[in-house]
N, C-alpha and C positions, 0 to 999 in steps of 0.2 A: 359462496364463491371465494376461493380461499385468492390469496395473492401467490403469485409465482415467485420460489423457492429460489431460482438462480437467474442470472442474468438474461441468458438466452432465452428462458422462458420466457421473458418478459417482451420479446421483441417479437409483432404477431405478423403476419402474414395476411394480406386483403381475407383471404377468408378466416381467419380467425376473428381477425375484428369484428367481422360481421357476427360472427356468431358468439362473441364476449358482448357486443351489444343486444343481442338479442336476449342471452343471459339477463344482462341488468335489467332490461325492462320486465322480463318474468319476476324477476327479484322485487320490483318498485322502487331501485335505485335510478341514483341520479349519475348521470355521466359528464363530467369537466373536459374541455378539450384544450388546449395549446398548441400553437403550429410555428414552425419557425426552421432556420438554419441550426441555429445552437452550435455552432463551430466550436466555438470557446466557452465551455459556461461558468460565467463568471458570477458573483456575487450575487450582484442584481438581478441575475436568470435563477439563482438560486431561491431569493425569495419571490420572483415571480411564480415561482414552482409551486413555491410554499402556500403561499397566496390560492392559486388555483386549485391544490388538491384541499383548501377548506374549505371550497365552496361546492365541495358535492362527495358524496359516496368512493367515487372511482375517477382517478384521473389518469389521461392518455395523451401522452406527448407525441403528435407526429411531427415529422421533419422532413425538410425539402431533401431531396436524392442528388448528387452530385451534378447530372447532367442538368441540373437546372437552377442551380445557384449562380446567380448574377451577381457577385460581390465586387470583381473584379480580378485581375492577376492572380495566380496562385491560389484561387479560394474554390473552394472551403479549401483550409490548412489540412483538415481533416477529414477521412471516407467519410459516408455516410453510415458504414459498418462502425467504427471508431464510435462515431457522433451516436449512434444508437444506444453504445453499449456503454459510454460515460452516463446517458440520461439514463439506461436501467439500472446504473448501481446506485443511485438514488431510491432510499425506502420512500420516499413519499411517492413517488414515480408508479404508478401502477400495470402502465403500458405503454410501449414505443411502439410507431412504423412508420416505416418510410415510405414517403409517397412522392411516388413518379409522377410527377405534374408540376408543372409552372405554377399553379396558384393552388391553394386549399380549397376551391368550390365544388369541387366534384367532391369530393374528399366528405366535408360537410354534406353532401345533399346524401351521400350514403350512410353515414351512422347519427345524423342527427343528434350532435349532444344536446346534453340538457341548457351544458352551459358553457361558452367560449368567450377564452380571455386573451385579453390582447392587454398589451404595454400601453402603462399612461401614453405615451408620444402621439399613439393612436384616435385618443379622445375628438383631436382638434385637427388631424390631418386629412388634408387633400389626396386621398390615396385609392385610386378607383378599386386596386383589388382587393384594399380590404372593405372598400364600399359594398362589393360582390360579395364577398363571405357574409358581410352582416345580414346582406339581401336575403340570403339563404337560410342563416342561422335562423331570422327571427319567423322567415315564410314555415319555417316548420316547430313553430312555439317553443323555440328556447332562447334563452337571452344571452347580451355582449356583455361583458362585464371588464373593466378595464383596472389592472393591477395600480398599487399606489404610487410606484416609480419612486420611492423615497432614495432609494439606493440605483443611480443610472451608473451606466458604464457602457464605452461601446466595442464590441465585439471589434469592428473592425480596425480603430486605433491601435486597441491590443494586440490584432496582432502586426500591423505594422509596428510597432514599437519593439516585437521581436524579433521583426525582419530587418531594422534598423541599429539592431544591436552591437555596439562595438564589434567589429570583426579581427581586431588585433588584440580582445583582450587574452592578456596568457594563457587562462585554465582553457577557456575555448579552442586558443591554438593548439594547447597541449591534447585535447580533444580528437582535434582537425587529425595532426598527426599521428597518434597513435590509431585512427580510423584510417589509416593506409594501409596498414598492416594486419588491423584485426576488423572485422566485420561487426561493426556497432548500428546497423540499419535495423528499422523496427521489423523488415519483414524476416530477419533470420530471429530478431527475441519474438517476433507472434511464432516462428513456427518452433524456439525452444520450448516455448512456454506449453505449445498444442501437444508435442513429444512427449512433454513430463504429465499431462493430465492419465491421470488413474494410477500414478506410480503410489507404489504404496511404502510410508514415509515412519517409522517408529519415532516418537520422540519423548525423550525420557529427560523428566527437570522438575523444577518444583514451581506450580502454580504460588502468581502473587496479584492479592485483588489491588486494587488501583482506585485510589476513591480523591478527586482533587474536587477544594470545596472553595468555593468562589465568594471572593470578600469583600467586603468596602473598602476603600481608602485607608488605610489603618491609620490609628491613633495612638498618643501615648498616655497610658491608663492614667489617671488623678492620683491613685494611692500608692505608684511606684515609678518609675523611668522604665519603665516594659512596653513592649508590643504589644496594641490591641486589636483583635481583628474581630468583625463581625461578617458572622455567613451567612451568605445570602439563600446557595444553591449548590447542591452537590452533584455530581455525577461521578457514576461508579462506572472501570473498565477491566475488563480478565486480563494482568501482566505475567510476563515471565514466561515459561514454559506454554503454557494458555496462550498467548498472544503468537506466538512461537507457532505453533500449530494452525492456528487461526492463517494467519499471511499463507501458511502452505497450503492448506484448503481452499483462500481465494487465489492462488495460481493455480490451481486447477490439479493439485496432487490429493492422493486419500489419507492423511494424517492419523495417527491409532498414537495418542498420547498416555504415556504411564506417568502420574504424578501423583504426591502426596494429598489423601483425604481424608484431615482429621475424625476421630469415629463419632465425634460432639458436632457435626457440621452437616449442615441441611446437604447437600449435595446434591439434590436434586435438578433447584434450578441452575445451578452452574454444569451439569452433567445436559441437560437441555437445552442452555444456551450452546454448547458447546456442539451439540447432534445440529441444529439448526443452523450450525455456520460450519457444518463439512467435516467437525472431528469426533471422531472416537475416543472415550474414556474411557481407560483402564484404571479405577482406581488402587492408590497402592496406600492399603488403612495404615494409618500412624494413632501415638494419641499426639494431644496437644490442641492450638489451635490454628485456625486458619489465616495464611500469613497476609497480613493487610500494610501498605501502606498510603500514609494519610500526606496529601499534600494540599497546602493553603494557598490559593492561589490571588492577587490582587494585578487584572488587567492580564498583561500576557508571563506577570513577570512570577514563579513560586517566591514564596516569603520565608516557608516553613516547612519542613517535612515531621514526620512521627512515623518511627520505624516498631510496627508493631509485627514485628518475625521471631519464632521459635527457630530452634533447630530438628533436621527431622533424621537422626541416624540412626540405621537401619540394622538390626543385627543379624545375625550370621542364617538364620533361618528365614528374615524377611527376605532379605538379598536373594536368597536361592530361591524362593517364588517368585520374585520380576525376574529374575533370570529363567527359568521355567517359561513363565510366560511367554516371554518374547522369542525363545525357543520355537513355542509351536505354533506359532503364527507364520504362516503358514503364505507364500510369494512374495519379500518383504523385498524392495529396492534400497532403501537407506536406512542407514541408524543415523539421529541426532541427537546428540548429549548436547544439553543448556545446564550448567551450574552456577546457579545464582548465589552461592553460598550457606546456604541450608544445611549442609550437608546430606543432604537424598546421595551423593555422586562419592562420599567418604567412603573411607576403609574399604575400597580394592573393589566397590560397583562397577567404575567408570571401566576400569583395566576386564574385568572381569567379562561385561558385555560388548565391550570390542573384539575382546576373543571371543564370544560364544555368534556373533554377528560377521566376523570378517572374512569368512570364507563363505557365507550365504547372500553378502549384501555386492552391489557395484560399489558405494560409496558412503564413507560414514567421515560424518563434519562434527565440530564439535565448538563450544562457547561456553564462554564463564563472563559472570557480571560478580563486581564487588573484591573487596581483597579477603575473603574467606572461600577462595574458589583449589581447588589443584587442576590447573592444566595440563600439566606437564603428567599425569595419570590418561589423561586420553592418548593411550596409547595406539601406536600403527593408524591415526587417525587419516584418509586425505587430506582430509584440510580443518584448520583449526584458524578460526575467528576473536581472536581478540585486540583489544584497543591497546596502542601504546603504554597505558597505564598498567593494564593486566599483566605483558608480556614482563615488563619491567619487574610488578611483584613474583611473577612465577619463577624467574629467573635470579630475584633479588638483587639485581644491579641496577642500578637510578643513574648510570652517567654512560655504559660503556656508548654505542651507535645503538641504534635498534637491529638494523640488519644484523649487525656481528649475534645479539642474542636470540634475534628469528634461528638464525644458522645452526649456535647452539643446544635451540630446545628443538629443531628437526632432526638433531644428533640425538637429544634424550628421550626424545618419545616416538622414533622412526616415522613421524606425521611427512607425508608428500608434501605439503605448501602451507606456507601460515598468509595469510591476509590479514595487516594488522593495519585499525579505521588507527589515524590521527586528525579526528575533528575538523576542523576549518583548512589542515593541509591534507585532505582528501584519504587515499590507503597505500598502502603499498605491499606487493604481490613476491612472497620472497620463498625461493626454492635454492636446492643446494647450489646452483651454478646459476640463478637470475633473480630479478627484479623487478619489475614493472610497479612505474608510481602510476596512479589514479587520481586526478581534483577532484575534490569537494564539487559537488551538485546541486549545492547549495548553500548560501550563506548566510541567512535572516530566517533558520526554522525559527517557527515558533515556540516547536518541544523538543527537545535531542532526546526525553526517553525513549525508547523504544524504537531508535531509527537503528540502533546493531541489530535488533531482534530481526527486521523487514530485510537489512542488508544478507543476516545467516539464511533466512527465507527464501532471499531472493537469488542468493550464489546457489542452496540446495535445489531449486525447483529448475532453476538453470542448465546446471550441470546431468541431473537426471534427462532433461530434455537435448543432452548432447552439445551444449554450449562448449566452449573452451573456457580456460579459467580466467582470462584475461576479460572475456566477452561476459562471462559469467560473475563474474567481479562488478561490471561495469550496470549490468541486470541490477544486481544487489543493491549497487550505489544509486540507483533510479528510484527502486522502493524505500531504500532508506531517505531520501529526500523528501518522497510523497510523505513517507510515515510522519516525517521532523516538519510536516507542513497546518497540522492540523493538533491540537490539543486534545494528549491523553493518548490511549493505546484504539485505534481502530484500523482491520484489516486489510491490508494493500492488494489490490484486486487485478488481474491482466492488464485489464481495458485502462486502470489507471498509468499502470508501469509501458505501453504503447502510447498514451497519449502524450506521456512526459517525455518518452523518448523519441516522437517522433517532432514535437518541441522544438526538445534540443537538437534534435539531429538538423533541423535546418541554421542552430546558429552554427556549430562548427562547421557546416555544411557552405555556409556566407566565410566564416574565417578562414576554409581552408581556398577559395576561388580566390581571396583577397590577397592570401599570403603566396598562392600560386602567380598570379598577377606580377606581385610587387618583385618577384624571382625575375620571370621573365622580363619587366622594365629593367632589373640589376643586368643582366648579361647584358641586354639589346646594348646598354648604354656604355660596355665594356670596349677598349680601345682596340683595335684589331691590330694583328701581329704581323 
């Protein structure tokens, strides 16, 4: 019994379940169950999760159904569709469903898990219904097992504490405000995001592995005044162009990646890993090696990096087979060019497949990371993704405004709009005759790598899906927030990019009634004439 490949798989229908339980039991597996709201899943629901899927074969999260959540005001914050589809993008998560019913007893008395777990709180509580579930669980010989509770937190504080949230803070206002005029409700990004599914997306850059290795406390060595670090544990993640592709595949587009595969390099499982999370690989042989970088990391903070990258420039004969290539491929929606500085994108690539691309595609975006990029080669591009920093070297001015050189390079390279991130002061959205700033969506990531990657991702799957570029910006700024929320490069998925925005949408939501209010008391209070 294999595990379901995409999300929606994962979320079964009364008769599925019955008949994935019946499966197990042919199997002689063991079945875990879990039952709850899970509005918000926090921490502590995470290693609850954790918890329950090692204590059996196969674990099944169901959840109470909207019409029967008793939490109070406003709750659940989130559908039960939402709430489903945050618990099936959890790999440990084996299966969700929602069940219509006030308590889990019917629920139980149909699939008989092997084994159901409830929250430490549970141990010692007065709680007749879950008195009733145990009733049942144990009448059909399976057992209660109750998680360690090391890690509490409670759903419902949470989200009051977001429903209480400053409603005059600026970024929020500036929020409020700009959602007058442009449509930032999660139901127009679920239905960009639905648009763009199946578009089919080129993306041409140079794969970078990703390996941050987790350290002690560091020391200073005995035999010199140097850093010393000891590692504990490493984990490796696909950067770069690879991650690139990846965010587009978990928005629900079909991504066909052309990037550098040295001919010394296993290929395999990164060409596998790559099929198993939604892309296609085209590889494009180089020699050399495969570009790795190493980052040392102590607690949340890096200490160290070790940049082990070649260059990969392409000569005049490889060029005209990726050009070739993506020639005949055959109903393409987008080009995306990522230059991370490799050189894959040197000597007249970049220029060459936006011409061979721009009269077959709707839209071709474009991005560079590092100061050995040319931007200003992504020519006739829609739009073009770079950080304040980049624009600055492409341009090679460090003082004039930024806008004045946004303006500039949409003069030199004919691109429709440049979106250029400025870190903690959010993006700003620059065409020949406009502007639109954007705040920051977050301000304590944990990693800033890889949140331009989720933001290029997340404007591309956007805009395919018929967003505007302002809305489609705002998309972008959602993923890049999830992406800067977690450590290392991992996939930003719909269900996440809805949940954050639906979030947020309630605090500018509170700051825009507040600031509307506080209007209305200014006139009332105005002297009459």
């Amino acid at each position: 019994m294999q595990r379901g490949t995409s999300i929606s798989d994962k979320i079964l229908t009364h008769e599925q379940l019955v008949r994935v339980r019946e499966e197990i039991v042919s199997a002689g597996k063991t079945l875990v169950q879990c039952h709850g709201c899970f509005d918000i899943v926090h921490p502590g629901h995470v290693r609850h999760l954790q918890f329950a899927a090692a204590q059996g074969d196969r674990l099944i999260v169901s959840i109470t159904a909207d019409a029967f959540v008793k939490k109070g005001p406003d709750r659940p914050m989130f559908t039960h569709a939402l709430r489903a589809e945050n618990l099936a993008a959890l790999v440990f998560v084996d299966w969700v469903y929602i069940h219509h019913e006030p308590t889990a007893v019917e629920l139980l008395r149909d699939i008989q898990p092997d084994v159901y777990i409830k929250g430490a709180e549970y141990a010692t509580a007065d709680d007749q219904r879950f008195i009733d579930e145990r009733e049942v669980v144990e009448a059909n010989n399976g057992r209660v097992v109750f998680s360690s509770g090391d890690v509490v937190f409670s759903s419902t504080s949470i989200v009051e504490s977001i429903q209480k949230v400053s409603r005059l803070d600026p970024e929020v206002a500036q929020l409020a405000e700009l959602a007058k005029t442009h449509d930032f409700s999660t139901g127009s990004i679920a239905c960009a995001l639905d648009n763009a599914k199946g578009k089919r997306v080129v993306v041409v850059g140079e794969t970078i592995l990703d390996t941050y290795t987790h350290c002690q406390w560091p020391e200073i060595a005995d035999e010199h005044p140097m850093l010393s670090l000891k590692p504990v544990w490493s984990e490796h993640f696909d950067g770069g162009a690879a991650i690139v592709a990846q965010h587009l595949a978990a928005l629900g587009t079909q991504p066909i990646l052309f990037t550098p595969i040295p001919l010394d390099f296993d290929a395999r499982p990164f060409i596998q890993r790559m099929n198993d999370r939604g892309v296609d690989v085209m590889p494009i042989e180089v020699e050399g090696e495969m570009p790795e970088k190493k980052r040392f990391v102590v607690g949340r903070d890096k200490v160290m990096k070790l940049d082990c990258t070649s260059c990969f420039v392409l000569d005049a004969h490889q060029q005209q087979r990726v050009i070739e290539k993506v020639r005949l491929l055959a109903g393409l929606d987008c080009l995306v060019l990522t230059d991370f500085g490799l050189g894959l994108l040197g000597n007249g690539l970049a220029e060459n497949l936006c011409q061979t691309v721009r009269d077959r595609v709707g839209l071709v975006i474009g991005d560079v990371s590092g100061a050995r990029t040319s931007l200003s080669s992504m020519l006739n591009a829609d739009v073009l993704c770079p950080s304040e920093t980049e624009l600055r070297l492409a341009m090679n001015d460090h003082d004039k405004p930024i806008v004045d050189l946004a303006r500039r390079l949409l003069a030199k390279t004919g691109a429709g709009v440049i979106v250029v991130t400025l870190g903690v002061d959010g993006l700003v959205i620059i065409s020949a005759n406009n502007e639109v700033r954007l705040p920051a969506l977050s301000h304590d990531p944990i990693d800033v790598l890889g949140c331009g990657d989720a933001l290029l991702a997340g404007v591309c799957a956007s805009m395919l899906g018929g967003a505007g570029l302002v809305e489609s910006a705002y998309i972008g700024s959602l993923a890049a927030s999830i992406a800067g929320s977690v450590m290392g490069n991992v996939a930003v998925g719909r269900a996440q990019v809805l949940n954050r925005s639906q979030s947020l949408g309630a605090q500018y939501a509170h700051s825009r009634a507040e600031i509307e209010a506080k209007q209305l008391v200014s006139k009332a209070s105005e002297p009459i004439l």
